[in-house]
N, C-alpha and C positions, 0 to 999 in steps of 0.2 A: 756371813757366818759359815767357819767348813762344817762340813759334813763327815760323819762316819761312812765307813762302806758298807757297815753292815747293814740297816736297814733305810738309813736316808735320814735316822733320827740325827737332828745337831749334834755336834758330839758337846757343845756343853751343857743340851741339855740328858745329854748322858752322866756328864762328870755330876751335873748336879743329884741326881736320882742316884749314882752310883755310893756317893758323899754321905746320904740322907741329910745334906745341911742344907736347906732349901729355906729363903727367905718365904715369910708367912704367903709377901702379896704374889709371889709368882707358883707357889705351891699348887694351885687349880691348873695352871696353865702347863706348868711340868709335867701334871701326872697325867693329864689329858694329849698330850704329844706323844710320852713314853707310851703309852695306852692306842696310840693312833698305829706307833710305827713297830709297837713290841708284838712278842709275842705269847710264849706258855712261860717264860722266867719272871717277865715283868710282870707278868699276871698273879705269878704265884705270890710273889713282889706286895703288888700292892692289897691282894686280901690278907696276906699275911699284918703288913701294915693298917688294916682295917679291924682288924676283925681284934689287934692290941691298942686298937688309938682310945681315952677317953673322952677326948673333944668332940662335941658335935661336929663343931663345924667342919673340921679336921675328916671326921665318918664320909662327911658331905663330899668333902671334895675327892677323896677317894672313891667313895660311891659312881659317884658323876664321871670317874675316868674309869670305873671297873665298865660302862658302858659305849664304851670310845673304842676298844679292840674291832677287828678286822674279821677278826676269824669267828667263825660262828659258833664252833662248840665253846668258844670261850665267853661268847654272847651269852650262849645257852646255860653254862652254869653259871651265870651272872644274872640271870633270869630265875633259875633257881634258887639261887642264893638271896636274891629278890625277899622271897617270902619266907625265908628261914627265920629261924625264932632269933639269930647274930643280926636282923634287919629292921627298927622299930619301923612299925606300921606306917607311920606318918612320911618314912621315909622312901618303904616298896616302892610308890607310884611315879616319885621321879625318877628312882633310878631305874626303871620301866621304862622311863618315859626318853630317857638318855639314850635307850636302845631303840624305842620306835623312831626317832627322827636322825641314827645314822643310818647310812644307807646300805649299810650289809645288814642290818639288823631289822628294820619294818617289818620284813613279811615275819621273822622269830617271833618278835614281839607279840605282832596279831593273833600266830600262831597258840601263843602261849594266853594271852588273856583270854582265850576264847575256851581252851581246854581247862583252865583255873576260872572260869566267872563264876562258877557257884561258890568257889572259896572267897577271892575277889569281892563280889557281892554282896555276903555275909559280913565280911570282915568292915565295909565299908558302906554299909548302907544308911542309908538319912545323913551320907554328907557330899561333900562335892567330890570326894577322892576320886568316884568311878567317872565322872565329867572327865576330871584332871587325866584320867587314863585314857581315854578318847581322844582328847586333842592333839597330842602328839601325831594320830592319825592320818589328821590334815595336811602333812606333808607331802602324802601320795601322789602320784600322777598317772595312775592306772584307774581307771574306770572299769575292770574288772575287781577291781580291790574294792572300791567303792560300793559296788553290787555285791560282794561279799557281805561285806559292815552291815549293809541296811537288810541285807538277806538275814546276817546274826541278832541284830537289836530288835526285829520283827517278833523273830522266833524267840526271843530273850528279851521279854520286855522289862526295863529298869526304872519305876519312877526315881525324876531326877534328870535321867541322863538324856530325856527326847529332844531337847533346844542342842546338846551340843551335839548330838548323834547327827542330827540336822545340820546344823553346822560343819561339820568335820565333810560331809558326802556333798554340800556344796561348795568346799573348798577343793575337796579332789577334784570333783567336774571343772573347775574354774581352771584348774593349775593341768590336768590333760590336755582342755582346750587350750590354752596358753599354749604348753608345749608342744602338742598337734602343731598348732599355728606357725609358729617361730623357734621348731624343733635346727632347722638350716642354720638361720642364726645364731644360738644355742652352742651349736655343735662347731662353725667356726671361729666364734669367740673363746669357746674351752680350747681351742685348737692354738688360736692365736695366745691365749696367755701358758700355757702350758712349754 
């Protein structure tokens, strides 16, 4: 497939985004690329396109690529935008959750549930949504991250959330040791396929 020069994006998955005629089943995967390799246009792009679409599913898949961007303040108002009254509830926590497991966005994310828990909390309490916020978590491989979390759920206790809180801190430890271990390996496999 060529490439554009501008950011690496395909260019047809540029024509397609550029078109808005995007077949139903590749629509997730479009707006999640545009969203990987864009920047403050495509961004504008797709809340624009969110915030008129009627379809859920449609919200969904938008959503899920408003969390795919690189750049962090674009994270960060997508974090925001997260718990605006344009966001149904049900929907906040994945697209939260789309930012905790990219990799410029974990620590925002943390960042940011930990300064909204008492909204957070309120807004979701007696159901599994705050779990659902944790797990994305377990991506880490910092063991100061880790010590963070159990530092935060200590001091903030949630019933509910203690089996995945538990959960998520020994998946870090699991996934540090891992990388500790086999960080060499790791590093010349990304090397080799890259």
């Amino acid at each position: 497939m060529v490439t554009s020069s501008v950011r690496g994006l395909p260019s047809y998955t540029q024509k397609l985004f550029a078109a808005g005629k995007i077949p139903a089943d590749l629509r997730g995967v479009v707006y999640s690329t545009v969203a990987k390799h864009g920047g403050a246009k495509e961004y504008a792009k797709l809340m624009k396109m969110y915030k008129s679409e009627t379809l859920h599913e449609e919200k969904n898949r938008i959503g899920r690529a408003l969390g795919n961007f690189r750049q962090k303040n674009l994270l960060q108002k997508t974090l925001k935008f997260a718990i605006s009254k344009d966001v149904r509830p049900q929907d906040c926590v994945r697209m939260i959750g789309v930012i905790t497991v990219n990799p410029e966005g974990t620590k925002i994310a943390w960042s940011f549930i930990k300064k909204n828990w008492k909204l957070l909390r309120k807004r979701y309490q007696g159901s599994r949504e705050l779990s659902y916020l944790l797990e994305p978590m377990g991506v880490s491989t910092s063991v100061g991250h880790a010590k963070d979390i159990e530092y935060f759920l200590k001091k903030k206790p949630t019933p509910g959330t203690e089996r995945t809180g538990s959960q998520v801190l020994e998946r870090i430890h699991s996934n540090a040791a891992w990388f500790a271990r086999d960080r060499r390996e790791i590093s010349t496999f990304i090397d080799v396929g890259t």
